[in-house]
N, C-alpha and C positions, 0 to 999 in steps of 0.2 A: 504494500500500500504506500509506504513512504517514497520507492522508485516509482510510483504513478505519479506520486504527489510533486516530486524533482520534476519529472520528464515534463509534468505538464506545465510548470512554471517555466520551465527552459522554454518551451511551443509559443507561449502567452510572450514570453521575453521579447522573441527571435520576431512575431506577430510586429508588437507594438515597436519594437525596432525599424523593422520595415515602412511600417505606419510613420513614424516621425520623420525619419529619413524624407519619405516622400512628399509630405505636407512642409517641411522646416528645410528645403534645398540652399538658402540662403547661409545658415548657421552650419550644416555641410562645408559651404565653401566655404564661409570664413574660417574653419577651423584648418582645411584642406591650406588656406593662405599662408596661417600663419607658420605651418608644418615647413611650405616650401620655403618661407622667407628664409629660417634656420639653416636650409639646407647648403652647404659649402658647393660648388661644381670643383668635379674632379677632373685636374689637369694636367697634362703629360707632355712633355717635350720627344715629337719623334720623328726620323729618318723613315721617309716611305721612298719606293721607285714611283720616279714620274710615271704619268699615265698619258701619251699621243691622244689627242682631240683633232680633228680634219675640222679645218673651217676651210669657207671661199676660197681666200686669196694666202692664208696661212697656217700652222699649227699650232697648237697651244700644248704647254708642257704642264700637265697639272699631279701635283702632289701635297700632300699633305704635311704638314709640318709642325702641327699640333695640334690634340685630343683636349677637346670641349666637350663637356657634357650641360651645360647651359643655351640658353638665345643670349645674342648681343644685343647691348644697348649701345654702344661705340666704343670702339679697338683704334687706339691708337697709335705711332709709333715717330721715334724722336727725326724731324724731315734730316737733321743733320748727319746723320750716320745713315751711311747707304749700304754698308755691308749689314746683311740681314740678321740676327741672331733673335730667337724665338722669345728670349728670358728680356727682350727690349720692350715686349708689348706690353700696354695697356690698356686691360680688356674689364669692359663696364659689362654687366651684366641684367635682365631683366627684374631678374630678383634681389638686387639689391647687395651687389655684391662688387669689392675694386679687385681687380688680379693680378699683382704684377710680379716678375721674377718667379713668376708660378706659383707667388703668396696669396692667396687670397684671403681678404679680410671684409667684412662686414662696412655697410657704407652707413654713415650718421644720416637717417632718416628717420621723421618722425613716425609715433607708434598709428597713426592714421594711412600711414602707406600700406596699400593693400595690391593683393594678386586676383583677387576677386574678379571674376570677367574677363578673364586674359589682362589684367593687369598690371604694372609694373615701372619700372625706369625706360621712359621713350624715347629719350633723347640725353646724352650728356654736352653742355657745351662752356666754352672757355674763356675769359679774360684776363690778360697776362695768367698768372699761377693757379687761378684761382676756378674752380668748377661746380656746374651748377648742375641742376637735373630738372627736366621735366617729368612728373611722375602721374600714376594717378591714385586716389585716394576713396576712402568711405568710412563717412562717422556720420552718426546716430540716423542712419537709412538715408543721410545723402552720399552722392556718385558724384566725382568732380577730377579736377586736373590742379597740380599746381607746380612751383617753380620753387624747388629746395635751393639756398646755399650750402653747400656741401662742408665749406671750410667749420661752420655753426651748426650746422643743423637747420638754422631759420627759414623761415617761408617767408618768398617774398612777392608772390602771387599764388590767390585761389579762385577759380574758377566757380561761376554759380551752378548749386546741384542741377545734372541732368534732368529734364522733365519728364522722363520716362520709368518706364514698371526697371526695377531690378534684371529681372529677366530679360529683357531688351535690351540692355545697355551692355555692350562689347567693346573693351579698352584697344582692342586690338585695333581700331578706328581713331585713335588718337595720333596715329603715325611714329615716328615723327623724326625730321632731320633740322640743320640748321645751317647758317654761313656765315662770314663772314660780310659784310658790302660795306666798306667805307670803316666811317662813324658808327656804323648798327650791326646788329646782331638780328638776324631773320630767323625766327624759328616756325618749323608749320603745327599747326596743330587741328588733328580732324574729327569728324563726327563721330563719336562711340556708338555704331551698330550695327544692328546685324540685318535690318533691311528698312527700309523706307518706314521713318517714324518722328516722334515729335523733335526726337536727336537729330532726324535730318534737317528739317526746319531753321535748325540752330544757325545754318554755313551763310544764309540769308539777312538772318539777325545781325544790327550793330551793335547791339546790346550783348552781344555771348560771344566771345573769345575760340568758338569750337565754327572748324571749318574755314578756318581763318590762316594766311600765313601773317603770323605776328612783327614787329619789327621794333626792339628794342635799343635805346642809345647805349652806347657802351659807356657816355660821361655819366650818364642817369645810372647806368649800372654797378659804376664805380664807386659813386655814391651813397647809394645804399647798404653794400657792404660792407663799407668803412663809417657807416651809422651816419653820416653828413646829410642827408637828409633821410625822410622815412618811406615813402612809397613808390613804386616799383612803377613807371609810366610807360604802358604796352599801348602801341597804336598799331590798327589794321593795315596792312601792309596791301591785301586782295584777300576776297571775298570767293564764296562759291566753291570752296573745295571738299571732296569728300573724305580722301584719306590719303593728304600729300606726304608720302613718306619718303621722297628721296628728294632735296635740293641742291644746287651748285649753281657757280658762274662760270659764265662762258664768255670773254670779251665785256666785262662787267655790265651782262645781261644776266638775270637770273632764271634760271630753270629749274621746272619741280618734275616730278614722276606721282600718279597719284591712283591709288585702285578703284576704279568706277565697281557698279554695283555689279551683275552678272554680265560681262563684258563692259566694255566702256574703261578699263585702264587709261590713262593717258600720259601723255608727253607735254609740258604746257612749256611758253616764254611766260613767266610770268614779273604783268605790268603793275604798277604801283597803282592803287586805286581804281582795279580794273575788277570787274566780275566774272567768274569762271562757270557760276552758273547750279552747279547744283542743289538744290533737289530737282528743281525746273527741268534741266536738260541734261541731258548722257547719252554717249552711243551705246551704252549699255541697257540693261531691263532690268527691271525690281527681281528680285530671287524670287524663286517656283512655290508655290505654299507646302510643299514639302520642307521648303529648306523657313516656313514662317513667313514668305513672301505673299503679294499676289500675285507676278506673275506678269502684272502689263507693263506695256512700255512706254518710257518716257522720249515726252519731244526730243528730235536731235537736232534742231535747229536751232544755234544759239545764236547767229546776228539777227533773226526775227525778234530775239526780243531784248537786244542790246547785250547779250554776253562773250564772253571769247571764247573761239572756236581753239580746241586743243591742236599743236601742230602732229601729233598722230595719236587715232584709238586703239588699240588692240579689242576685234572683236574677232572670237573668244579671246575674254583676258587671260594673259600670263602670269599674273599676281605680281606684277612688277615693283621693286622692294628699294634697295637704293639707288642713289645716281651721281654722276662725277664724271668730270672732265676723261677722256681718253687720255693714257698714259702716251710719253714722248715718242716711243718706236710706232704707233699707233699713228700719231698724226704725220709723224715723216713719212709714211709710207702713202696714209688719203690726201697728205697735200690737202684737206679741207677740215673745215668745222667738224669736230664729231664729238660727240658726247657717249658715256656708257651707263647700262643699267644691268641691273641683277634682278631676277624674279624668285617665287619661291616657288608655292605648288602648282598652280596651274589650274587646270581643270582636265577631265576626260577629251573637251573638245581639242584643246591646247596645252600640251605638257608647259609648267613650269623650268625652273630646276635649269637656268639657263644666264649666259652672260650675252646681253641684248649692245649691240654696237648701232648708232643712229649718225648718221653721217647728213648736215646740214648745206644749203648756199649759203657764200657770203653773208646778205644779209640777217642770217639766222631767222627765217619767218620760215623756212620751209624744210619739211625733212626729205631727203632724196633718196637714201638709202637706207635701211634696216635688214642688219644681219643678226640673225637668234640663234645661239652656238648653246645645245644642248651639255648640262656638263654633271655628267656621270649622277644621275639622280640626288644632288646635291639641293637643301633648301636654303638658298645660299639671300643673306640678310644685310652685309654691311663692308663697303670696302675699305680697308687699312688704311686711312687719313692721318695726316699730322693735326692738332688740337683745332684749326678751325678748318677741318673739314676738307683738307686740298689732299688729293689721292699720292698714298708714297710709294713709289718706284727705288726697287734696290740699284746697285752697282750695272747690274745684267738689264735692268728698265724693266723687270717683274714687278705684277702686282701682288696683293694679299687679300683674298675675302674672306668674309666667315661663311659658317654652315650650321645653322642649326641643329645643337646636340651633336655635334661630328669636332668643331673647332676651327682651325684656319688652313688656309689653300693658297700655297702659290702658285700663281697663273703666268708663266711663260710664252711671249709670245715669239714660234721661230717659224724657217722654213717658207721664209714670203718666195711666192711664185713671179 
């Protein structure tokens, strides 16, 4: 009688376990957040044989040279040493983590930093010594974005709570890259979600910071750090974006890479005070009501209604992830404008997992060329920049990307035809 009595409180247990679980998904992932924050990524310094990749006009030498078990937030490495050595990187991580000399230590963020939603560190960026983070966060059932000083701990921007359910809100829509231009610091920040919702709305609003590429002064930034004055002054930079995760200059013109909704990726010039245009318009379509979509499609016409036309879509998208100037052996040989991008997964219609080459005219208004170099099923997130974001080239003019959960890649280009 007393093993009936066990067994059936074990049943009743295992019952109302599953019951909570199901009902209480929220307190699930915070708990699941806070596990991963703890968690250190294990890193390994190692010697692989390169692997031949066949492109167009060249070959690509790709190998491995260090074991990540993390996503990056930015990897960067010192521009003035061009001999490569693995133990120079420093690799930001999404979960809140610095890695350098294959040390990794815990980053001073506040106890509101959360992974909740695919959340995490989006972006790291830099002023003289000093390093800051876009992150995103959740206290007392709000969902928000903000801008840590890393050297304190301090916040020096919060973002207002998203308008939407929990459930809807996808940090992985925050993007996000940043640059350099001038006097300012551009950083992109985009809509957290997972399909056409009150989140998308936001990139429209001059009231909300989301969908927006940001543009802060670096005097104004400087400032604030050093306590000289108190608040943090973020002006809109361009409007209308969905999820700009890769920025660079080209001929001190700015350009973003940004993931449209079920196709519609884009490539943009992007102008100061100009409108890009989403939720309005995409060459892409709302996700399938399988994936919590409806499924219809939005206008593609964006001079109809005064917004900028992307200079290329990917339909199907490639999940196009960072972007940066083409390394030097790269432009000596197009003799033109070119730019490069990294994608991650893709979709069934169009593999990801790819280093995208965009070859530009003169005037940088047109793309003329797009090459997509498939690269060994890698989800490849971020390329090896020095502190504001300008792409580093060793000794040999090799690049470095990351790979999600795999680590870093050098990318060799030989063998031009």
């Amino acid at each position: 009688m007393k093993k009936l009595f066990i067994f059936f409180l074990w049943v009743v247990s295992i019952i109302y376990a599953v019951v909570w679980t199901f009902e209480n998904p929220e307190k699930i992932e915070k708990f699941k957040s806070e596990f991963k924050k703890n968690e250190k990524a294990e890193i390994k310094v190692i010697t692989a044989e390169s692997k031949k990749i066949f492109a167009n006009s060249f070959s690509i030498d790709l190998s491995q040279v260090l074991e990540n078990t993390s996503k990056t937030a930015f990897v960067t490495y010192p521009k003035d040493i061009k001999k490569f050595n693995p133990l120079n990187l420093t690799i930001f991580t999404q979960t809140g983590f610095e890695i350098n000399r294959s040390e990794s230590k815990k980053i001073n963020l506040p106890n509101y930093f959360t992974l909740q939603r695919n959340g995490g560190i989006k972006t790291i960026f830099h002023l003289e010594e000093n390093a800051f983070a876009l992150i995103s966060g959740s206290e007392s059932g709000c969902f928000f974005a903000s801008i840590i000083f890393l050297g304190n701990g301090k916040e020096l921007f919060r973002s207002k709570c998203l308008p939407e359910e929990p459930s809807n809100n996808d940090f992985n829509g925050l993007g996000s890259s940043n640059v350099h231009l001038e006097d300012s610091i551009l950083i992109s920040l985009g809509t957290p979600e997972k399909h056409l919702s009150k989140n998308s709305l936001l990139a429209q609003k001059n009231n909300s910071m989301f969908g927006k590429i940001l543009e802060i002064q670096k005097n104004n930034l400087r400032d604030v750090y050093k306590n000289k004055v108190k608040d943090l002054k973020i002006k809109i930079f361009s409007k209308g974006h969905r999820v700009p995760q890769g920025l660079t200059i080209l001929n001190n013109k700015v350009f973003n890479a940004e993931h449209g909704p079920k196709g519609g990726d884009e490539l943009n010039q992007v102008i100061k005070e100009k409108n890009y245009g989403w939720p309005n318009v995409s060459y892409g379509t709302n996700y399938l009501k399988d994936a919590g979509g409806d499924g219809k499609s939005i206008k593609v016409n964006h001079a109809e209604s005064n917004y900028e036309e992307p200079l290329f879509a990917f339909v199907p998208s490639v999940g196009i992830s960072a972007l940066n100037n083409c390394p030097s052996v790269l432009k000596k040989y197009y003799k033109k404008p070119c730019l490069m991008a990294l994608s991650l997964y893709g979709n069934n219609l169009r593999k990801g997992h790819s280093l995208i080459i965009f070859l530009l005219n003169d005037n940088l208004d047109k793309v003329q060329s797009i090459e997509k170099i498939f690269l060994d099923n890698l989800i490849l997130r971020h390329f090896v920049t020095d502190k504001e974001n300008i792409l580093y080239e060793d000794e040999k003019g090799a690049i470095y990307i990351s790979a999600d959960k795999k680590g870093i890649y050098r990318v060799e280009f030989t063998d031009f035809r």
